[in-house]
C-alpha positions in Angstrom: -4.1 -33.4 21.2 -1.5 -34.2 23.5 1.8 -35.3 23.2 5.1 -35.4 24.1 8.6 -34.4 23.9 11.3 -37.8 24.4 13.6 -36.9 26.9 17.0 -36.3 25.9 18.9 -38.0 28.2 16.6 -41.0 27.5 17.2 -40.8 23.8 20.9 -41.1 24.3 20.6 -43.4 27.0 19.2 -45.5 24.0 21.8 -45.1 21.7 24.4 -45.8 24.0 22.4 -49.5 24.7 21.7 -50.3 21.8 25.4 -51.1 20.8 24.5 -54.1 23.5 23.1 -57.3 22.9 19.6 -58.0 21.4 18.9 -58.8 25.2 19.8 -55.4 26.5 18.7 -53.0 23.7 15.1 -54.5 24.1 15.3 -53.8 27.7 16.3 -50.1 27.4 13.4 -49.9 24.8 11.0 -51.2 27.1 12.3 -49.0 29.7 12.2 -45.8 27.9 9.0 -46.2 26.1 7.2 -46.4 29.3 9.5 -42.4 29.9 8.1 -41.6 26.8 4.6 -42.3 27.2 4.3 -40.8 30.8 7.1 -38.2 31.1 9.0 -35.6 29.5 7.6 -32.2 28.3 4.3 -31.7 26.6 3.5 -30.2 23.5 0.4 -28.9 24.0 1.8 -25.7 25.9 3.3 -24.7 22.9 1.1 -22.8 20.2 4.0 -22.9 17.7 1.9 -25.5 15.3 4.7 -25.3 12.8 7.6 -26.4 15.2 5.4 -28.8 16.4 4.4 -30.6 13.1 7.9 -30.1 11.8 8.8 -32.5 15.1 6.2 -34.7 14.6 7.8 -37.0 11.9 11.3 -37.7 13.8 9.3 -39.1 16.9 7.1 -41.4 14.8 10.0 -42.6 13.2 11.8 -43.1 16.2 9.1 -45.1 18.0 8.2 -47.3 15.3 12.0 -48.0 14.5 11.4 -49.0 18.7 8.8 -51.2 18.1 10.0 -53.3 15.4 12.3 -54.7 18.3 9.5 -54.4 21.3 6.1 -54.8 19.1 4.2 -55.9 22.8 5.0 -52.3 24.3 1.7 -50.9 25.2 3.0 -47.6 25.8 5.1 -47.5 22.4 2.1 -48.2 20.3 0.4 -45.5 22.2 3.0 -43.0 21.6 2.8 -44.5 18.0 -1.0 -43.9 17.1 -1.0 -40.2 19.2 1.8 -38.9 16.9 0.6 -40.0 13.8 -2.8 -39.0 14.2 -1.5 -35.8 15.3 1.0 -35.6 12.5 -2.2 -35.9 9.9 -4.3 -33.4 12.0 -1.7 -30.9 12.0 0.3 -31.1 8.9 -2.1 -32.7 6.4 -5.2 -31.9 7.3 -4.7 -28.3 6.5 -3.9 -28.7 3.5 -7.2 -30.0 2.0 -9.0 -27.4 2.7 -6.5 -24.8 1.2 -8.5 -22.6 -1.7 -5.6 -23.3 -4.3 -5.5 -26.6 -4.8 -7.3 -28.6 -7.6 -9.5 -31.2 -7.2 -7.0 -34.1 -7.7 -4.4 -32.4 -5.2 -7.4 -32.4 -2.7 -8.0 -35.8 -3.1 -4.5 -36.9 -2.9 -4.2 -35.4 0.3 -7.8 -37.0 1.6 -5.7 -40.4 1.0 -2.6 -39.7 2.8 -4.7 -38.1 5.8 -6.8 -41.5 5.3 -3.9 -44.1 5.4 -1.9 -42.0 8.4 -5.5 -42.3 10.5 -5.7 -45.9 10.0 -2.1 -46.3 10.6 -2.0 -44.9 13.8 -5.3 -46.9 14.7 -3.3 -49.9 13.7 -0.8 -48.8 16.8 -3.7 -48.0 19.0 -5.6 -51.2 18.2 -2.4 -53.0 19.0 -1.8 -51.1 22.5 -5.6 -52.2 23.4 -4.6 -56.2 22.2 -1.9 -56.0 24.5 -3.6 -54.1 27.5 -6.3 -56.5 27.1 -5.4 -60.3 25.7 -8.1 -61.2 22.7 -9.0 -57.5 22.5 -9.0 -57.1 18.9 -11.1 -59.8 17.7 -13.5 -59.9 20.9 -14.4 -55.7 19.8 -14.4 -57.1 15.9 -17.4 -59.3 15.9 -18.8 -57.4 19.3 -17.6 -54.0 19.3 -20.0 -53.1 22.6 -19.5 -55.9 24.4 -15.4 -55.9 23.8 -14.9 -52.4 24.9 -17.2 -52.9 28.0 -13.5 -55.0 29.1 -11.8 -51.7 28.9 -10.7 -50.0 31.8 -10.5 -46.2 33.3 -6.7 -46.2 33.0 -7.1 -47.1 29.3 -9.1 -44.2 28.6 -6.1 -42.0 27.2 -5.6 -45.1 24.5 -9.8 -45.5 24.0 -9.5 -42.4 22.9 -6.6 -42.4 20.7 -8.3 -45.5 18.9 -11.6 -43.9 18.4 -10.3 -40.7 17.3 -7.8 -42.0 14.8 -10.9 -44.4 13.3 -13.4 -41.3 13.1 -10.8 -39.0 11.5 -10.3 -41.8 8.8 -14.2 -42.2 8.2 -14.4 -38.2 8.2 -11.5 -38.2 5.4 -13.0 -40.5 3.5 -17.0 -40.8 3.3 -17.5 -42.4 0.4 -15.9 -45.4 1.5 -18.7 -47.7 2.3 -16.3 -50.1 4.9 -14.8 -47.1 6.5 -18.7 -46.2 7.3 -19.7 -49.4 8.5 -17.2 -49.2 11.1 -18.6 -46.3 12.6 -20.2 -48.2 15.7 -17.0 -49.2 16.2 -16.0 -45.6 17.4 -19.5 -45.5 18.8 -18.5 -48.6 21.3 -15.2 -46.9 22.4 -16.7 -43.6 22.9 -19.2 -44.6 24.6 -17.2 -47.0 27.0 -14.5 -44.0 27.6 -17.4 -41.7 28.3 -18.9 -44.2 31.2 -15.1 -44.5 32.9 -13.7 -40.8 32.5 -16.3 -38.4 30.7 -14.1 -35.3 32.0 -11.0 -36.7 30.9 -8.6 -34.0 29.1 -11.0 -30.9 29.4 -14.3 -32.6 27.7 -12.6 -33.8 24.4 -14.5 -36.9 24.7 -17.7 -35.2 24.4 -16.1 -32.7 22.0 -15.4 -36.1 19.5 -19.1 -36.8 19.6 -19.8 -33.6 18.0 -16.9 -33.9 15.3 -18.4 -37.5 14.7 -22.0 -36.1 14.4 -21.0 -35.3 11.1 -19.9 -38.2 10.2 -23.2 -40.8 10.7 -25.1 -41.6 7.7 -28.3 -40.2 7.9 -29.9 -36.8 9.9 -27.6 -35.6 12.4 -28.8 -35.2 16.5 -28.4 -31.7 16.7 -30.3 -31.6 20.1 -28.1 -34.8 21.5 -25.0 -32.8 19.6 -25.7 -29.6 22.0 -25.8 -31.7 24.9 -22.0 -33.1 24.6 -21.2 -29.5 23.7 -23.0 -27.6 27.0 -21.0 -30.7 28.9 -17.9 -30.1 27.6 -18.0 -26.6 27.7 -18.4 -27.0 31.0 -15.5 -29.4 31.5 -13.5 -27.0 29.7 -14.3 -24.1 31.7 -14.8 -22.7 28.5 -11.3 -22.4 27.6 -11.1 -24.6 24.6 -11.1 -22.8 21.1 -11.8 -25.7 19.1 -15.0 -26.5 21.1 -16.4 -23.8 19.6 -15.3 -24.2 16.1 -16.3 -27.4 16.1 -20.1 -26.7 17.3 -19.9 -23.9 14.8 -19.0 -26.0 11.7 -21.3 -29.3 13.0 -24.4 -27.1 13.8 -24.5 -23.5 13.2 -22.7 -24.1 9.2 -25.3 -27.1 8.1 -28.5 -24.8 10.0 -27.4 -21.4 8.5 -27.2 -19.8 11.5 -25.1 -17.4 10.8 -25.3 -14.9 13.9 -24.4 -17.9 16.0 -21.5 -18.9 13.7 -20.1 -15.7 13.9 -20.6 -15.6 17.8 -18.9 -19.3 18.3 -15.9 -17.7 16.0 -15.4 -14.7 18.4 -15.6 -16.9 21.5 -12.6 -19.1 19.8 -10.7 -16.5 18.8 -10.8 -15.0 22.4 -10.2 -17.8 24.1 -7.1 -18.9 22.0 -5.9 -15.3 23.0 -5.0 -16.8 26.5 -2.9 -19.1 28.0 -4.5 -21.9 28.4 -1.7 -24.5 29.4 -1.9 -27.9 28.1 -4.9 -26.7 25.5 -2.2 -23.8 23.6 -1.7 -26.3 20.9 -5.4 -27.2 20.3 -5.9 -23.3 20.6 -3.3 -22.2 18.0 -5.0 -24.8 15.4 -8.5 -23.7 16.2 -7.8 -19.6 15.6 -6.5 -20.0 12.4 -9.4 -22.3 11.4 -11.6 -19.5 13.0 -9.8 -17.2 10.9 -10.2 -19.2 8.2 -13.8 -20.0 8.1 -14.7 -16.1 8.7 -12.6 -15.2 5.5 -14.9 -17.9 3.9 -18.6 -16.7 5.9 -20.1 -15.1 2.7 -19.5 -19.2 1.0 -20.6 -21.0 3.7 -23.6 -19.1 5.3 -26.4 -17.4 3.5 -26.8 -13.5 5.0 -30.6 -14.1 4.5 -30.9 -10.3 6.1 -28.8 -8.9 3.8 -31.0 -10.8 1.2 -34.2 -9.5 2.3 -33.4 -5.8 2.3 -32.1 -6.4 -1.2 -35.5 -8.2 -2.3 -37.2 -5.2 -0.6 -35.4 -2.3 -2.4 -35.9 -4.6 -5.7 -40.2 -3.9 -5.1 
């Protein structure tokens, strides 16, 4: 999940402005939200999740204290729905699955992961209104045939939209309207994969698979393994979390536990490497590797185990 750091001379360049008139903080704001949506230094090179997250909360706060003077700045409401959703993934989501927690601690936590993914889809629905007059209620009654207006430079924000929606639906299954809105994230997932289907190392295709989950009924698995071979190879197979991903959509729900434990391994090797702009993404996916093989016994059945055990029992 990319984002990025606000320049600092930029930040004070703000503060200095906006001692100015109405006229000229708004124009400083305009000017360095577009520096903070294309510029400056990235997180993602830096596998220190906990400096990361820890950062996460000033920026939101500073670009939505922006955009209650600038709400028509695309690349502020951009900025706006990437931190926030990467705020919840980061620092929240954790937390639910932690093993000493009770139930009503879990669930608290499933509602604040809940209302910070539909905030920050509020930001990114607002960016795509803006890039695209009408936007919101065009995609509302037609979701298809509004996103089919959306263009290739718009991708970064398609996917910003989609993924904030489909982490909200995954937080919160039993909430019939969330559900229903999963053809929503269909539409712009399928209208990013048609303009840039390599765009950031695969991670469209990698969403499919999260989202695979998600859909009410039987799950794809062979259309599931397709968007996995394709952004493996996009990836070049240096993305951890593609493979704890496929391991927790497919391997966990078939019991295949040789695979499971295979996928695992191949994360935790490849978030042993620099890996530029996929470090952060790495750093979350080993310790949810970790994690998961602590748990294997829980998750998987060891039917091999099993058998030699209802052997020795004849």
């Amino acid at each position: 999940m990319k984002q990025r750091l606000f320049p600092l001379a930029s930040i004070l360049a703000l503060v200095v402005l906006c001692a100015g008139g109405c006229s000229v903080r708004k124009f400083a704001i305009n000017k360095i939200g577009s520096a903070i949506a294309s510029g400056g230094s990235t997180y993602t090179s830096d596998d220190d999740v906990e400096m990361v997250s820890g950062a996460l909360p000033f920026a939101i706060k500073l670009v939505e204290g922006m955009l209650s003077d600038v709400p028509k700045n695309k690349e502020l409401q951009f900025a706006a729905a990437q931190a926030i959703t990467s705020y919840a993934y980061l620092a929240v989501q954790p937390q639910i699955d932690q093993g000493d927690i009770d139930f009503d601690q879990r669930q608290q936590l499933r509602q604040r992961a809940r209302r910070l993914y539909l905030r920050a889809h509020a930001h990114a629905m607002a960016g795509l209104d803006i890039a695209q007059p009408g936007f919101r209620s065009r995609f509302e009654s037609d979701a298809r045939g509004g996103a089919a207006a959306l263009k290739k430079n718009e991708v970064p924000l398609i996917y910003w939209t989609a993924a904030s929606l489909g982490l909200a639906i995954s937080a919160s299954r039993d909430d019939v309207d969330l559900i229903s809105r999963i053809p929503q994230v269909d539409a712009l997932l399928e209208r990013a994969l048609s303009l840039d289907e390599g765009w950031n190392f695969g991670a469209l295709h990698e969403f499919e698979i999260v989202l695979a989950g998600a859909r009410p009924g039987s799950v794809d698995y062979a259309n599931v393994r397709r968007h996995y071979d394709r952004a493996l190879e996009l990836s070049g197979g240096k993305s951890a979390s593609l493979f704890v991903t496929y391991a927790e959509s497919v391997s966990e729900p078939l019991q295949k536990r040789t695979e499971f434990l295979d996928l695992l391994e191949r994360a935790l090797g490849a978030s042993g490497k620099d890996a530029g702009d996929l470090n952060l993404t790495n750093a979350v996916a080993d310790r949810r590797a970790r994690w998961l093989k602590d748990r294997i016994d829980d998750l998987i059945l060891d039917t091999e185990r099993h058998a030699l055990e209802g052997k020795d029992n004849l």
